[in-house]
N, C-alpha and C positions, 0 to 999 in steps of 0.2 A: 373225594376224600384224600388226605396224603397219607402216604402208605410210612407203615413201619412196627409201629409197636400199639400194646394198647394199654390205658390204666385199667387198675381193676377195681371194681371190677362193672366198666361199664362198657357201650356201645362208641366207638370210633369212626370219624368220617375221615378217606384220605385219597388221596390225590394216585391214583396210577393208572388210575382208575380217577382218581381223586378219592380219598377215604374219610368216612369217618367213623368214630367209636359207639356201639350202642351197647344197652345197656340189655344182655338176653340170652339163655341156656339154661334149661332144665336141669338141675343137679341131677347125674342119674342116666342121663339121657342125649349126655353130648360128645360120647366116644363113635365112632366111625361104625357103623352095623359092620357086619360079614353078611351083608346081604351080595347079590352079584351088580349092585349099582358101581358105575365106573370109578364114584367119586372115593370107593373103598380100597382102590387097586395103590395107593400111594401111603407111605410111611405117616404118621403123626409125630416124628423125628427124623431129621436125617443128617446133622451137625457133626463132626469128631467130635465127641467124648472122649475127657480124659478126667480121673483123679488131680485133684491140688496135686500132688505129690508130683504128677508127670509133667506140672505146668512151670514154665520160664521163670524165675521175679523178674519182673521190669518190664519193658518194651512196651510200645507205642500203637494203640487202634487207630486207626482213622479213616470214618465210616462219612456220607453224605445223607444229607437233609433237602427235601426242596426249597425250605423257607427258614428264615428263623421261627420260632414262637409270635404269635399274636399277642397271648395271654402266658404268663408259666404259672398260671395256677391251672391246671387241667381240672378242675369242682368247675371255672368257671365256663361258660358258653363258647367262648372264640378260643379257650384253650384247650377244645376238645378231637384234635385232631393227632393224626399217627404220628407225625413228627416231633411232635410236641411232648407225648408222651414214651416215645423213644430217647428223647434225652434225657427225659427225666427218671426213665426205671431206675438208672443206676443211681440217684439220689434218694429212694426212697422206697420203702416198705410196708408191709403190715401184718398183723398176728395169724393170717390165714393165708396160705398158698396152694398153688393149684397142681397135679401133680400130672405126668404123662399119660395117667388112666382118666384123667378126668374132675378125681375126688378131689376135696379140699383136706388138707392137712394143716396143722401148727405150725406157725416158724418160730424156732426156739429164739431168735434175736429179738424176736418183737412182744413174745406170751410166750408164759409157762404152759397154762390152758386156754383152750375155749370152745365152751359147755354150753347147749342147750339144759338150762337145769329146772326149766319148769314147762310145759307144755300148756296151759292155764291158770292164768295168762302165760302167753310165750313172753321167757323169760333167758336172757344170753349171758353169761358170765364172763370175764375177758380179765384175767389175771397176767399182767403186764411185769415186762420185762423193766426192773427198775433202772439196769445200766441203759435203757433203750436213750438217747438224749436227742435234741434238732445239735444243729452245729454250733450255734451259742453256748452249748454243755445245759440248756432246760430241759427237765426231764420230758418225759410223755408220758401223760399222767391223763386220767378222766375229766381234767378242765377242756381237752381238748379234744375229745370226743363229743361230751356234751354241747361245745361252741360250736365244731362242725353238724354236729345233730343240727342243731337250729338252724345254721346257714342252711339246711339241706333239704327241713322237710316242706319247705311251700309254706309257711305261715309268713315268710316278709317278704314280699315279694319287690322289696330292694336288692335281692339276692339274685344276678343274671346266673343259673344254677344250671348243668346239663340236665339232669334230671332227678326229682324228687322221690323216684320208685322205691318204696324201701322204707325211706328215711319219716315219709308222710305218716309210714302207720306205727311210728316208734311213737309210744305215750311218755315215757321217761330214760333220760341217762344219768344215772346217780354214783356215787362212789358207796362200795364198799367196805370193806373191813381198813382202806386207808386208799392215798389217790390212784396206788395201781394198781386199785379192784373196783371194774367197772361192770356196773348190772345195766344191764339194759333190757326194759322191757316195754314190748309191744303191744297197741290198742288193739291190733287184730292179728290174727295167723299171718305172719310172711312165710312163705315156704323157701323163699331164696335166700333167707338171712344170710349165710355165708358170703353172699356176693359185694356188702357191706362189708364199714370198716379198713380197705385198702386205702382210699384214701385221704385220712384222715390229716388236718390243717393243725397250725400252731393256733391254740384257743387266740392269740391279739390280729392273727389275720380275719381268722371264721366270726370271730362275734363284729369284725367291722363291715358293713355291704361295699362302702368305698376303695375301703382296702383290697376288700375280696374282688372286688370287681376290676379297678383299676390299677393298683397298688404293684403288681407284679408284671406289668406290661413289658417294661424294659430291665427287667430284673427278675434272680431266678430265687422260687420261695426258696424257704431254707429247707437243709437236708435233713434228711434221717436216715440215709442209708449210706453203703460202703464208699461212697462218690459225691463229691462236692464239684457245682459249678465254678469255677473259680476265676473265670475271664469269657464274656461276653462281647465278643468285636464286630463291633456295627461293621465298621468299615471294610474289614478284612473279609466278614458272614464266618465266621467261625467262633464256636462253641467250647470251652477247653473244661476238662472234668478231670479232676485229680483227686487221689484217696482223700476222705476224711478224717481230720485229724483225730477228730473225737471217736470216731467208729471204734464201738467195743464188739466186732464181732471175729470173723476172719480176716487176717490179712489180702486186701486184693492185692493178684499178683499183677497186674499192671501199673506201669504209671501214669500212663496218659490215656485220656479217651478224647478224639479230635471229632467233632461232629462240622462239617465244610458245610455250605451249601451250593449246590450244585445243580444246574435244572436238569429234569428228566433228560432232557437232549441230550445234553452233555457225558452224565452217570456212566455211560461205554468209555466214550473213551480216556474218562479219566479213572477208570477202574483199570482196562486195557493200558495207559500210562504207567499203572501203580502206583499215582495218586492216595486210593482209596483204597481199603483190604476187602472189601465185602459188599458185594451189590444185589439188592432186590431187583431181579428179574420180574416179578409176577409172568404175566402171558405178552413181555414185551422181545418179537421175534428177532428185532436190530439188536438186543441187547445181548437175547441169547449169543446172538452169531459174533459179537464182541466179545463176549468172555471166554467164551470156547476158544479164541486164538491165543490168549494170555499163556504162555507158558506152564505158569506157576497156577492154573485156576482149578477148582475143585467146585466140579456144579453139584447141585444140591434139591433136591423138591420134594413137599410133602402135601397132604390136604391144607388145606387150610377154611379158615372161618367167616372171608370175607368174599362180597357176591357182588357183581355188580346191579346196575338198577338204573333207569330214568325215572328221574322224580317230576310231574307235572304240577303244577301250582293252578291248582282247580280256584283261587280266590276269586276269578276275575277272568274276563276273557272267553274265548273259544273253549279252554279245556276247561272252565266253569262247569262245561255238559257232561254228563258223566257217559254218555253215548261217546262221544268225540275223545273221551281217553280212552273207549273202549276200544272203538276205532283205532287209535295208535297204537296202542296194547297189540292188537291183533294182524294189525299190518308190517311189525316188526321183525325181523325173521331172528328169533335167539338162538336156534340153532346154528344157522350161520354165522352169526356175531362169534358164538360160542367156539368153531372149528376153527375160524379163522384168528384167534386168538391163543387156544393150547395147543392144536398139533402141530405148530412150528418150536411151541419148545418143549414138546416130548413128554407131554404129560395128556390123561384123556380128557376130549373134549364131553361136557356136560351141561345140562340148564338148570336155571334153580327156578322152583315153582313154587315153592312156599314164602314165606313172609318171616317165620318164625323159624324154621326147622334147617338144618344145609343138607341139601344131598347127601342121604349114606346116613343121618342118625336117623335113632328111634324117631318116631312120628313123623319125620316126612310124608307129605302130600301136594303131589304135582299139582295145583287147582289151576295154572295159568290158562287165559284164554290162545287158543292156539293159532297157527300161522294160518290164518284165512281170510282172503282179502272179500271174498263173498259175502263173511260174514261182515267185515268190516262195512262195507257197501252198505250194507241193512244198519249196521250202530249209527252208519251217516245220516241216512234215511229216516231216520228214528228223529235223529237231534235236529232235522227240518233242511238238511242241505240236499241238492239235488248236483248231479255230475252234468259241468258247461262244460265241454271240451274235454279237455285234461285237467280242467281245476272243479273242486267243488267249493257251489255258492250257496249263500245263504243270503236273503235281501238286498241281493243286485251285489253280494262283495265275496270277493273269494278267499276263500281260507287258508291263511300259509302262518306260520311258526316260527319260535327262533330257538335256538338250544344254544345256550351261555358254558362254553369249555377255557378250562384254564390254559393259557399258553402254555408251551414246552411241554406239555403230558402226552405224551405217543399213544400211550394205550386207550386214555380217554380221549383224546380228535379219533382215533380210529374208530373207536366206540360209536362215538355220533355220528363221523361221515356214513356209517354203514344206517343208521337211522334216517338221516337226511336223505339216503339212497333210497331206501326205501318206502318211508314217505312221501319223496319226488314220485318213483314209478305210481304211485297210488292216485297221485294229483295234490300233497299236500306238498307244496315248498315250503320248505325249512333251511333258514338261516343259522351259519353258526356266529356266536357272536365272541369273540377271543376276549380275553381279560385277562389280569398278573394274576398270574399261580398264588402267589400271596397273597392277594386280596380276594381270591377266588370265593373262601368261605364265610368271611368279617363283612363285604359289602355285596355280596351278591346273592350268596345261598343261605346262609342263616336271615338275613331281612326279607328273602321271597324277591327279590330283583332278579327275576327269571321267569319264563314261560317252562321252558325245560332246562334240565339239567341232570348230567349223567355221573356219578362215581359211584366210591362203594364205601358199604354196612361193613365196619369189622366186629365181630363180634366178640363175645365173652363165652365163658361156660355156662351162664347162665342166659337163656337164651328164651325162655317165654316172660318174665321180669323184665327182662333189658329190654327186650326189642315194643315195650309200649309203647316207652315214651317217641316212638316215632310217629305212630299215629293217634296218639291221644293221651290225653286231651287236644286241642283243637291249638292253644296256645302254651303247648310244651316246647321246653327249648332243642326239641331235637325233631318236631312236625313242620317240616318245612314244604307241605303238603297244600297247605290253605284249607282242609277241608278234615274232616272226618265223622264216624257213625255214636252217635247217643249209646248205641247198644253195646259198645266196646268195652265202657268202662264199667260196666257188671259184670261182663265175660271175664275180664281180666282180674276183679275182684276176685272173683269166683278161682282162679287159677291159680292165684298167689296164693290163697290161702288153702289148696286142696296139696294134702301131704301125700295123698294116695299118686305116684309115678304115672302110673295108667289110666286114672282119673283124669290127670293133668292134661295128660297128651289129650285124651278127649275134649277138653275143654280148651286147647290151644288149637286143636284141630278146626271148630266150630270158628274161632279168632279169623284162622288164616280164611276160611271160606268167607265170611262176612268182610275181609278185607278187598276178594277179590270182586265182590260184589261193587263195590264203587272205585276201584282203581285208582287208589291216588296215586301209585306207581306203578312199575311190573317188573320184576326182578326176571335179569336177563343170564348170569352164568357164574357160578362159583370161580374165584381167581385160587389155584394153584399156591402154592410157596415154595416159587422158584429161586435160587439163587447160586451166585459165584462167590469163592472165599477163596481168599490166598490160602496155598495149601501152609501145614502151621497151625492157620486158628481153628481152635478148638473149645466149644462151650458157646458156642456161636454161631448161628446162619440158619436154617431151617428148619423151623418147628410148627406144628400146628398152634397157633395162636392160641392161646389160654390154658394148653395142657401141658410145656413145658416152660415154664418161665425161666429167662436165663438170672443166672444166680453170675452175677456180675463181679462177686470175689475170686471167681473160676475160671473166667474168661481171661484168654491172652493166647501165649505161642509155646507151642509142643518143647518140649525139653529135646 
């Protein structure tokens, strides 16, 4: 996945891991327990705060990126990654925000209300903000909800779509008492409605699949929020965001937002230069030790939402067996992966067991198969390989692996050399196979051109909703699995539509166990939100992903 931000409100893949966005958090249920799990002992903020009132006008950000954009429509498939949606928060908006407890609340820039106001049928009312405009000065009215409906819910499937969750069980979006009174109502219960609606397209993009699809590749969609792209430089790799003209909301106090791109290698010492004002750490220990000599640096860590994972691509092949990912599963040491990654930058080490849930919320449940090579011996056994030497064979050929990492990402080659290590001691040799960070997720892992592959799930506050589309259906645009179980998509049915909190959890509980049943991956350790900030910025740097959104009119330098 590449690491940074996420839209809303869905699931992200991003690179630091490598990341990406999904789509998944139980309203209710995605604030941090005060249980005694490690993953509670850290802030879900940890940024200077300050009032508008205490902040500079003017002055200059300039953050780094691994890559430019794929896609800048983050609705579409290759634009669904953390960088991509990092550059884009500060263009854009929508009527629901998420707040440091967790809830969803109003954003008066974008709607006056928005009301559940019929329970049968579920039925969503969304009374829009009439000065809300894109940067052309067109309003944002219910044409453009209703277009992005369409785009969204799986009926054209010319639409390359992250995913349909949601959007499939909407029956109608109509206007009404005028265009910016939008009813929207549902064929069946969604329990996660609120997770909808962030991001919402200009109706002449959503209603074209050409456009949607391609249209925004080397161009950034239009604004709707405090920040306009304003200069995209191939050449230079820098991203320029300047206020918009038309924003009728708060003045931002910055003028410039520089987005560089910069590969993971590099991000030290060009932070250390003071090049860049603020670098994501996650569990990267040369980074740490880079930013902590800066002078001027102010470190920063909170929980956060995103985990890492090996994803095996059961289509085909060895891991076709669902013995022989058990086998991997259980010969991988997460523990270790785990230590050797947070206790060099001072945050606790933890593993993540669940599929849906992070260490420290409500419903967690460890299900993973655990460190045992005994047992793995027997999952071999199982799938017909017998132990030649140091390798296991099956039909006279011995079984070795490749695992596909993007160049320059430190955290993920660390990630998988510790896989390949262990693998190796086991008898499976495993190759790793390098490729451009930028194409890492456009030709390799969203088309399944991999046997394995390692980053990370960022997630959302809604967190049993989102996190389907990774495993199912079978040809969702975020299952990069090759496989999954018939029985998923009733559990999941069943989930969406259960209002009851404790119900749900039950019934995502049942999710995660039947996921660990055939292992399309195995989730190996919650990544931290670590980070370095020139001292200064304030409104900015470490937060738990989904429960503080930065509010981008805010952000800049301490008075």
């Amino acid at each position: 996945m590449r690491t940074r931000s996420a839209k809303a409100l869905g699931a992200v893949a991003m690179l630091s891991a490598a990341a990406m966005l999904f789509a998944g958090c139980a309203a209710g249920n995605t604030a941090p327990s005060a249980s005694g799990s490690p993953a509670a002992a850290l802030p879900t903020v940890d940024w200077d705060a300050a009032d508008a009132a205490d902040v500079q006008d003017g002055g200059t950000l300039n953050l780094a990126v691994d890559a430019l954009p794929a896609n800048y429509n983050n609705s579409e498939i290759d634009g669904n990654d953390v960088d991509t949606n990092t550059i884009l928060a500060a263009t854009s908006g929508g009527p629901l925000r998420i707040t440091t407890e967790g809830a969803s609340e109003v954003n008066p820039d974008y709607a006056s209300s928005v009301e559940l106001v019929s329970d049968d049928p579920q039925v969503v009312e969304i009374k829009l903000n009439p000065k809300a405009v894109w940067e052309d000065g067109t309003p944002i009215t219910v044409a453009d909800y209703e277009a992005t409906w369409k785009a969204l819910n799986g009926s054209n499937e010319a639409y390359q779509v992250v995913s349909t969750t949601g959007w499939d069980q909407i029956a109608s979006v109509e206007q009404g008492t005028d265009e910016f009174d939008v009813k929207v109502t549902f064929s069946s219960v969604f329990a996660d409605w609120q997770s909808l609606f962030g991001g919402v397209l200009p109706a002449a993009i959503a209603s074209d699949p050409t456009v949607f699809n391609t249209g925004y590749v080397d161009k950034a969609v239009p604004s709707s929020g405090p920040f306009v792209i304003s200069k995209i430089d191939q050449t230079g790799q820098v991203i320029t965001l300047t206020p918009n003209p038309v924003w009728w909301g708060a003045k931002p106090k910055l003028d410039t937002i520089l987005f560089k791109v910069v590969s993971q290698a590099q991000q030290g010492s060009s932070f250390a230069n003071k090049e860049i004002d603020a670098l994501s750490i996650s569990a990267n220990a040369d980074l740490y030790a880079t930013a902590k000599a800066r002078d001027d640096a102010e470190l920063q860590a909170t929980n956060g939402l995103t985990w890492t994972h090996v994803t095996m691509n059961a289509k085909e092949g060895p891991l076709s067996d669902v013995n022989v990912r058990k086998a991997v599963a259980s010969v991988v040491n997460r523990e270790q992966i785990s230590s050797a990654a947070n206790t060099p930058v001072g945050v606790p080490a933890v593993t993540q067991g669940d599929y849906i849930f992070m260490n420290g919320q409500k419903g967690y449940q460890d299900k993973a198969l655990p460190h045992d090579t005994a047992a793995a011996e027997g999952f071999m056994k199982d799938a017909g390989y017998t132990k030649d030497g140091d390798s296991w064979t099956k039909d006279g050929e011995a079984l070795k692996l490749t695992i596909t990492v993007p160049a320059d990402t430190a955290t993920n080659i660390q990630r998988s050399e510790q896989v390949q290590a262990d693998l190796g001691d086991f008898g499976i040799p495993v190759e790793l196979t390098t490729v451009p960070a930028a194409q890492y997720f456009s030709d390799y892992v969203i088309p399944g051109n991999f046997e394995m592959v390692s980053f990370s799930w960022q997630g959302t506050p809604f967190p049993i909703s989102s996190s389907e589309a990774l495993f199912y259906p079978l040809d969702s645009g975020q299952n990069f699995t090759g496989t999954t179980d018939d029985k998923l998509g009733d559990l999941w049915t069943k989930a969406n539509a259960e209002l009851d909190p404790d119900k749900r959890i039950e019934i995502a509980n049942q999710i995660n166990e039947e996921i660990w049943s055939y292992v399309p991956m195995f989730p190996i350790a919650p990544l931290p939100n670590v980070w370095a900030v020139k001292q200064g910025l304030v409104n900015y740097g470490a937060a738990m992903f989904g429960y503080s959104p930065v509010d981008w009119t805010i952000v800049g330098w301490k008075k």
